[in-house]
Residue frames relative to the residue before (quaternion, step in Angstrom):
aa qw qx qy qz dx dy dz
X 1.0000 0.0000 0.0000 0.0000 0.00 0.00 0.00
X 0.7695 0.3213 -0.3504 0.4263 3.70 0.76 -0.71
X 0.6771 0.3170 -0.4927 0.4453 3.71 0.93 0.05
X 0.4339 0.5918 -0.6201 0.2775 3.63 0.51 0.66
X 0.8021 0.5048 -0.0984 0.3036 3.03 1.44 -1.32
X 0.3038 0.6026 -0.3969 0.6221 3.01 2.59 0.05
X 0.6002 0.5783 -0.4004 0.3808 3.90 -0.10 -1.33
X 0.8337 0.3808 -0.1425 0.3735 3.20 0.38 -1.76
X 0.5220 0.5073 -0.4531 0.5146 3.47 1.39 -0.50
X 0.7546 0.4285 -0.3230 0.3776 3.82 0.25 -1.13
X 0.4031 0.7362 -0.3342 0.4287 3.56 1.30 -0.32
X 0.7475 0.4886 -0.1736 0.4152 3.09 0.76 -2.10
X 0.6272 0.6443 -0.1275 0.4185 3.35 1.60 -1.58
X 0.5630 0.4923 -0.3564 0.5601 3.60 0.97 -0.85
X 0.8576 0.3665 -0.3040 0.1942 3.16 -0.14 -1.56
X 0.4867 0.6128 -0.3658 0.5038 3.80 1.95 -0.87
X 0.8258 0.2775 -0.3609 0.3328 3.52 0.51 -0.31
X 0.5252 0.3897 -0.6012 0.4592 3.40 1.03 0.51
X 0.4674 0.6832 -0.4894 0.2743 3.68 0.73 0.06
X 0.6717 0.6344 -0.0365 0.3809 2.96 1.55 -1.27
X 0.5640 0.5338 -0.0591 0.6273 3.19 1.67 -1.09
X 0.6526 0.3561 -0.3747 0.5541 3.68 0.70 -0.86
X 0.7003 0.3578 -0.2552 0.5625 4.02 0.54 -0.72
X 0.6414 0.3731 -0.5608 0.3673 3.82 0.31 1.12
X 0.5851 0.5712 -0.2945 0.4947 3.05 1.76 -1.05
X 0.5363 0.5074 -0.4979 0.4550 4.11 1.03 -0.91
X 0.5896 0.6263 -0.3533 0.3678 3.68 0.68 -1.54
X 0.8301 0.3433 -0.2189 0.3811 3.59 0.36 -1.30
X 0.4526 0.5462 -0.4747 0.5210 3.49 1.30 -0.63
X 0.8160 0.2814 -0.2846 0.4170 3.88 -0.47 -0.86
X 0.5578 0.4253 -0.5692 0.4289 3.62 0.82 -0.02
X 0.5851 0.5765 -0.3480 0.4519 4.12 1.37 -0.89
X 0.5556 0.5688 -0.3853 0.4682 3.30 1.06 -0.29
X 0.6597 0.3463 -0.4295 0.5102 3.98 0.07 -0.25
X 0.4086 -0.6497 0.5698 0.2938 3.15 -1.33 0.37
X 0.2431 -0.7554 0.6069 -0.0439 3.27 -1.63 1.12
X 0.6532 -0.4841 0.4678 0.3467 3.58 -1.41 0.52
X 0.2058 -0.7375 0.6427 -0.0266 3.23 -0.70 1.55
X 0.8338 0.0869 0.1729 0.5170 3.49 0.46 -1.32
X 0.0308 -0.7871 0.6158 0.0153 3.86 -0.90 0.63
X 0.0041 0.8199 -0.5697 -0.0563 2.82 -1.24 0.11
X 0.3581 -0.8282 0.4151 0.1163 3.84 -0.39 0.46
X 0.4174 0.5778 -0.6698 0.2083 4.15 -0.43 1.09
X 0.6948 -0.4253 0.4754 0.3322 3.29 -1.69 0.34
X 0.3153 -0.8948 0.3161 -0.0054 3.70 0.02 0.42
X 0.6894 0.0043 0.0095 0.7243 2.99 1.61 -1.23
X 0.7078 -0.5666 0.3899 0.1611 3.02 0.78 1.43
X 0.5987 0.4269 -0.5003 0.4572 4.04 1.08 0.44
X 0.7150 -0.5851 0.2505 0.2891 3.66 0.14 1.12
X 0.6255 0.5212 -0.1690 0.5554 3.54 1.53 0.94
X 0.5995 -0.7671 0.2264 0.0282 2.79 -0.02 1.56
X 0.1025 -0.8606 0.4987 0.0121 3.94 0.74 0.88
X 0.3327 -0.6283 0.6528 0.2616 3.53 -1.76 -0.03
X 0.0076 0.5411 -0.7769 -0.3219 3.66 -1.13 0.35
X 0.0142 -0.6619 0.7296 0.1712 3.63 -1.86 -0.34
X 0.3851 -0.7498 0.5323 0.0790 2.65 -1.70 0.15
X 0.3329 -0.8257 0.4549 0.0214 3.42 -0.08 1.78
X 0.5827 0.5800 -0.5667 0.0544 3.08 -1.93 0.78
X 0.4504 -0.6242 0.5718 0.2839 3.64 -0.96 0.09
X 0.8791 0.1695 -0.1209 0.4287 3.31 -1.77 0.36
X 0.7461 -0.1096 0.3251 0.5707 4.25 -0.93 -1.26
X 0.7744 0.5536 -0.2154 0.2180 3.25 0.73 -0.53
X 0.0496 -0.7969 0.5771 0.1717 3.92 0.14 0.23
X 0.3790 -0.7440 0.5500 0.0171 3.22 -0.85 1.32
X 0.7725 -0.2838 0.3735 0.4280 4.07 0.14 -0.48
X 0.3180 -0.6050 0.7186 0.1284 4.12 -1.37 1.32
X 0.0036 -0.7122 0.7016 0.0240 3.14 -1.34 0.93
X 0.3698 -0.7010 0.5877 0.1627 3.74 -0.67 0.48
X 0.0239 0.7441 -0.6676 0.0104 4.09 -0.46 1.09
X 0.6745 -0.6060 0.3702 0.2019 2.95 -1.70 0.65
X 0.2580 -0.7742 0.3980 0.4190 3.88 -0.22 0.31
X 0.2352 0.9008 -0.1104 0.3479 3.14 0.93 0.40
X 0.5160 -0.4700 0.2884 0.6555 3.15 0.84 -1.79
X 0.5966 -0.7034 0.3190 0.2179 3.45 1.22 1.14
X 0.3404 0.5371 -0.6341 0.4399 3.48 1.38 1.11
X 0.5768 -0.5337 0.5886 0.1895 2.62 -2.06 0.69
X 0.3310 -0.7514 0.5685 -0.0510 2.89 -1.35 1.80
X 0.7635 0.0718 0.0219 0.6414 3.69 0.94 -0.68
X 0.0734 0.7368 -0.6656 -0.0934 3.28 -1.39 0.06
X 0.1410 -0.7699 0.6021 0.1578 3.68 -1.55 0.33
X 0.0357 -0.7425 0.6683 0.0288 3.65 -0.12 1.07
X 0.5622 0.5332 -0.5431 0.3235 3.88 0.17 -0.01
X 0.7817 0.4597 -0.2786 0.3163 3.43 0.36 -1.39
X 0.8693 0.1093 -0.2973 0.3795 3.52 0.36 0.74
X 0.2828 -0.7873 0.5207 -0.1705 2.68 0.84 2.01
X 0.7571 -0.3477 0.3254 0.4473 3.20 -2.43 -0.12
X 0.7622 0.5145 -0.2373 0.3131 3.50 0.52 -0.74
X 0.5899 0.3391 -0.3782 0.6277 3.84 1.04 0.18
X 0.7508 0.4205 -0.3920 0.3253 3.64 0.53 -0.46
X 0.6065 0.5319 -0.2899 0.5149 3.53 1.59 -0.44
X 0.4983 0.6406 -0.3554 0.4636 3.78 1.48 0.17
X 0.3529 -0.7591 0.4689 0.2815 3.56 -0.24 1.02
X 0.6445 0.4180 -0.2246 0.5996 3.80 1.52 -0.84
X 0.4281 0.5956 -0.5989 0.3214 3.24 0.35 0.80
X 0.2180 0.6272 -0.7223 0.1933 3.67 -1.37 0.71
X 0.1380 -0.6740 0.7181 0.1050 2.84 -1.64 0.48
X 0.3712 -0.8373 0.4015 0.0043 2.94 -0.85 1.80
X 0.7694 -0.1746 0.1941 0.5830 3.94 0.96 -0.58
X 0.1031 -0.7734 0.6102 0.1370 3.11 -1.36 0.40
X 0.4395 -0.7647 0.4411 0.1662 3.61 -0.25 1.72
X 0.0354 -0.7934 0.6056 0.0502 3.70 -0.56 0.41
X 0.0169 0.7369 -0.6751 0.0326 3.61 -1.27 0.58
X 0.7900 -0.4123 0.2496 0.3789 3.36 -0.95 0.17
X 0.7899 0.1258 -0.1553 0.5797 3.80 1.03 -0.95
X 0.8795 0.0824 -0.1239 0.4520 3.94 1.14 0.23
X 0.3641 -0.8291 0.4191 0.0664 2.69 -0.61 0.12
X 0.0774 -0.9189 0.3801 0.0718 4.06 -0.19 0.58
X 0.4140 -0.7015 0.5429 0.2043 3.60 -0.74 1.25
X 0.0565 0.7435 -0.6661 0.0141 4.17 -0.85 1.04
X 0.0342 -0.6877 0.6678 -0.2828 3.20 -0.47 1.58
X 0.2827 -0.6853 0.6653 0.0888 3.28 -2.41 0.41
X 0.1249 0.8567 -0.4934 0.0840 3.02 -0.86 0.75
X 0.5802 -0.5587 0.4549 0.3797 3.59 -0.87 0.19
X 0.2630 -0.7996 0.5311 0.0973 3.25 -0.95 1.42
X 0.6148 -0.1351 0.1517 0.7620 3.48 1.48 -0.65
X 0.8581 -0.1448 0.2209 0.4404 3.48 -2.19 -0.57
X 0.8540 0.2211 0.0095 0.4708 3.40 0.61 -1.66
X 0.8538 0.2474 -0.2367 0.3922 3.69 0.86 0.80
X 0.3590 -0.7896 0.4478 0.2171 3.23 -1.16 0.82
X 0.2680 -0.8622 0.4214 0.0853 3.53 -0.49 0.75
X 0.3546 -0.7675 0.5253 0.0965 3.33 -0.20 1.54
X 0.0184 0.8634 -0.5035 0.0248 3.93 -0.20 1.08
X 0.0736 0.8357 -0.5407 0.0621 3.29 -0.73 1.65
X 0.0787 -0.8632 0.4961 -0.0503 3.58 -0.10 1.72
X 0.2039 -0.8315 0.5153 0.0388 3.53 -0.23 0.83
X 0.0322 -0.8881 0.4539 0.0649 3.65 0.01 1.00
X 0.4387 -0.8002 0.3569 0.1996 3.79 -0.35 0.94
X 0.0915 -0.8719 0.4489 0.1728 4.00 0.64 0.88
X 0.1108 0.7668 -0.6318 -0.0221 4.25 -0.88 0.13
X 0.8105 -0.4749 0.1370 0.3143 3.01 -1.76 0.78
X 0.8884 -0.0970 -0.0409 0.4468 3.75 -0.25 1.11
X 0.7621 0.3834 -0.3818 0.3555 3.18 1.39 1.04
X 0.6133 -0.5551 0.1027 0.5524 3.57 -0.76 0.85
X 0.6087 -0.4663 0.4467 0.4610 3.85 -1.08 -0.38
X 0.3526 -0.7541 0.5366 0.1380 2.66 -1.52 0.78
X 0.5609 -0.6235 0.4285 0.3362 4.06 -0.90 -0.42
X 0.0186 0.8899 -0.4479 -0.0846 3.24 0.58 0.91
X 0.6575 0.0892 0.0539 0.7462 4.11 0.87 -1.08
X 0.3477 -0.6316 0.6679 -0.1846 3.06 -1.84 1.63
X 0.4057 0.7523 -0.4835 0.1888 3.75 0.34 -0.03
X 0.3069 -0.7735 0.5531 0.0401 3.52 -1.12 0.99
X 0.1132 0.7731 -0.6207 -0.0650 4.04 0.04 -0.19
X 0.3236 -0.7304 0.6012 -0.0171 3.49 -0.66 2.15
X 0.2697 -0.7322 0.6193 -0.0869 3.63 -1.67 1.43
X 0.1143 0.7235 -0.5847 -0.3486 3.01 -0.29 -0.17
X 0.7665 -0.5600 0.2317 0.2125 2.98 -1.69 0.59
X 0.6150 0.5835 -0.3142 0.4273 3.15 1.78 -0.18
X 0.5915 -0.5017 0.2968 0.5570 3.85 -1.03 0.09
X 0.0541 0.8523 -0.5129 -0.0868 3.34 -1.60 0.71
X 0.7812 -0.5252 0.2108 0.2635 3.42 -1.11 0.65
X 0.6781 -0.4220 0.4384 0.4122 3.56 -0.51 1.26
X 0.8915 0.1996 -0.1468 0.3793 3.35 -0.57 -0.85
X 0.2309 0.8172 -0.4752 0.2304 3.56 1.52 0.23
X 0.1407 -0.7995 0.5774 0.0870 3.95 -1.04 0.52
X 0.4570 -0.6918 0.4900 0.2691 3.80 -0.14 1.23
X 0.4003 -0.6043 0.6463 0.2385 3.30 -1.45 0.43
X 0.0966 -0.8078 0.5480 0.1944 3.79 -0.62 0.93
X 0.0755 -0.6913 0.7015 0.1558 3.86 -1.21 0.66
X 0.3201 -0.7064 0.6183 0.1273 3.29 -1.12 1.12
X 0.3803 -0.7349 0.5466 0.1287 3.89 0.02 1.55
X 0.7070 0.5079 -0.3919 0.2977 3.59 0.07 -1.26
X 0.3000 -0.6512 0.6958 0.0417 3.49 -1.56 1.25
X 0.6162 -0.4992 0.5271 0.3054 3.17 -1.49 0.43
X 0.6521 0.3822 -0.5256 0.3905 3.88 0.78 -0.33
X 0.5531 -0.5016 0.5692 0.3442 3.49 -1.60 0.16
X 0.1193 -0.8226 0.5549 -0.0349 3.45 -1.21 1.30
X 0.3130 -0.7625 0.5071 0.2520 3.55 0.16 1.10
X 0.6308 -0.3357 0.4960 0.4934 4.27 -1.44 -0.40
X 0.7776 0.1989 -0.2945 0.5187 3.53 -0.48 -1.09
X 0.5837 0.5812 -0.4511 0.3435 4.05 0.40 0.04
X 0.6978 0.5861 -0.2470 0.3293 3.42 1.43 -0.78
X 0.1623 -0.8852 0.4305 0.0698 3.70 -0.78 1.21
X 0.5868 -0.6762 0.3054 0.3242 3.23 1.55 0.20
X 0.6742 0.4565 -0.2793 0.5089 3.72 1.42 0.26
X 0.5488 -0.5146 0.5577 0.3507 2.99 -1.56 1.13
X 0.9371 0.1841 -0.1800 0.2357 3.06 -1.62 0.41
């Protein structure tokens, strides 16, 4: 009778704690579910003598969108929800790799898929002044293909940039 009633206590005990475990792991999946600061970075943006963050947002495989906050009081000054759309996030060679800053701009260097058979090295350089959003100043692509290549290999370059004026939160990352 008492090791039935041991069994059944430890029985009772096992099973509450996988109960317990399944409801930290549900907890953490939906806390993994919002999207979170992956990457930062630090330049003065609008140029008022303070010192902003762009970052870069997402949750799980998935990068979600750079938003630019104020140094200030950390509202949000820009945002880009286009540029990592279904297509860069459904690219196994996608990554985004850095975002170069200098005093008047700054430039997003990222991979993506260029098509079936290439990988597209993506270097966008956005031009920042005094209280307005950035702008798109140089567009440049450098094309892989996806197969192995030779040391001495030379990228194809496609020069993205159009004559229309593209703002940050305007930018979607495609040629054409």
């Amino acid at each position: 009778m008492k090791i039935s009633l041991l069994i059944k206590g430890l029985l009772i005990s096992i099973v509450l704690g996988f109960t317990t475990a399944s409801t930290h792991s549900s907890e953490n999946d939906s806390l993994n579910a919002k999207a979170m600061v992956l990457q930062s970075y630090r330049m003065d943006i609008n140029r008022d003598g303070v010192v902003d963050s762009i970052e870069i947002l997402g949750k799980k495989d998935q990068l979600t969108s750079i938003r630019i906050l104020s140094g200030i009081d950390k509202s949000l000054i820009y945002e880009n929800k286009q540029i990592f759309d279904s297509s860069y996030n459904g690219c196994v060679y996608s990554s985004f790799d850095n975002i170069a800053v200098s005093k008047t701009n700054f430039t997003l260097e990222y991979r993506t898929c260029a098509d079936r058979s290439e990988v597209g090295h993506r270097y966008s350089t956005f031009k920042t002044e005094k209280n307005k959003e950035p702008v798109l100043i140089q567009d440049d692509y450098l094309l892989y293909p996806k197969a192995e290549i030779p040391d001495d290999f030379v990228p194809k370059q496609v020069n993205c940039l159009t004559k229309k004026k593209i703002k940050f939160s305007e930018y979607y990352g495609r040629c054409g």
